[in-house]
N, C-alpha and C positions, 0 to 999 in steps of 0.2 A: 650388340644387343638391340632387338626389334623392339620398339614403345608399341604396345598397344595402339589402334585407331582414337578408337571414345574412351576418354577419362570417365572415371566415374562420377556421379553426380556431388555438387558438395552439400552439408549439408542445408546453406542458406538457399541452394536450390529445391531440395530434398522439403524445406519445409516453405518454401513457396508453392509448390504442388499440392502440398497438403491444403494452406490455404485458401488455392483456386479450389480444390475438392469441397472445402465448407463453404464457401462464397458461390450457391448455387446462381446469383443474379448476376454474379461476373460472368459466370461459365458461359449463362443466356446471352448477355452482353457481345461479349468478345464469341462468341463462339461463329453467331452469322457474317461477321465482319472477315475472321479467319477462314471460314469456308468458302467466302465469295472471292477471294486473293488467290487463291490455288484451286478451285474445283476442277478447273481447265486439266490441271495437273494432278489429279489424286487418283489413281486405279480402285479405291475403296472409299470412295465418296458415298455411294449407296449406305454400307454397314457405318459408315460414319454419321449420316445423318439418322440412320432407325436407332442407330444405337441414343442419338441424343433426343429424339422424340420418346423411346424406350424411358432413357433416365426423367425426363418432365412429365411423363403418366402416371398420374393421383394414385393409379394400380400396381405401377411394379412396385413390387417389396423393397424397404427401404434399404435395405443391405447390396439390392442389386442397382438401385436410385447410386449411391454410396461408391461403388466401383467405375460403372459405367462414368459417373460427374471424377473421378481421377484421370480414369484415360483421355476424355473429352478435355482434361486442364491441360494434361499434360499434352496434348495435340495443339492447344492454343494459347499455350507459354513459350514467349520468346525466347526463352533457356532451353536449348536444347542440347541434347546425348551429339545425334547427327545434324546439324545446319540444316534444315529443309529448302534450303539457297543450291545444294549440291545435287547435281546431277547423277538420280539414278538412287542414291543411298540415302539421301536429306529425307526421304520418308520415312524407310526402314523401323526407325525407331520407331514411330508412330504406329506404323501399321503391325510391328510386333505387340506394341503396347495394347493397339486396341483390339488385336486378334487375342490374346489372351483374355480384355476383359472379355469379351462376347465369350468363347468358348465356355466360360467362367457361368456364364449367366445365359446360354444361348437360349432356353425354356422362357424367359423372359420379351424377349424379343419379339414380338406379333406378327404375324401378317400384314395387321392395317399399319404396323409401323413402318417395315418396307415398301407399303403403297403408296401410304402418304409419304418417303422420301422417294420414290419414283417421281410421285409427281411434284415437288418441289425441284430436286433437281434437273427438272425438262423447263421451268421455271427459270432456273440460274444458269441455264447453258443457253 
């Protein structure tokens, strides 16, 4: 019998997530810390960062604030589905996670929010 890859989450992880999602000053915190460790390495660094300038604009609706600050936890909680240590797949999880919230809220998402992550990320590179 073949074990699945990724366990499922449990649920003291399941409600760590939730809490990075209400702890919007953690997300801010950790969130430039975790992007600056891997930018080198991330194919969706761009929708990563509009998506978190997205969630901290006074403008988006609070539901779509709500999702986007999950995905963005769940990108910079060291509990993870995939190890992002691993070669190739350590993203995956991530970049499912947070291609779902965008698709989810993509109307949301600005223009000036992927310029201003254009040019930060020319910044951090």
């Amino acid at each position: 019998m073949v074990e699945p890859f990724a366990r499922p989450l449990t649920r003291e992880e399941m409600d760590a997530m939730r809490r990075a999602a209400r702890d919007e000053e953690s997300i801010t915190g950790s969130f430039w810390g975790a992007l600056k460790r891997v930018v080198h390495k991330l194919p969706f660094a761009e929708d990563l960062v509009a998506a978190f300038l997205c969630a901290k604009d006074p403008q988006t609706p609070a539901r779509v604030r709500y999702l986007l600050l999950s995905a963005l936890g769940y990108f910079i909680l060291p509990i993870d589905a995939l190890p992002d240590i691993m070669p190739l797949l350590g993203f995956s999880d991530d970049i499912a996670m947070l291609a779902a919230a965008i698709a989810a809220v993509a109307g949301s998402i600005k223009p000036e929010h992927r310029l201003q992550a254009r040019q930060i990320l020319e910044k951090l590179r």
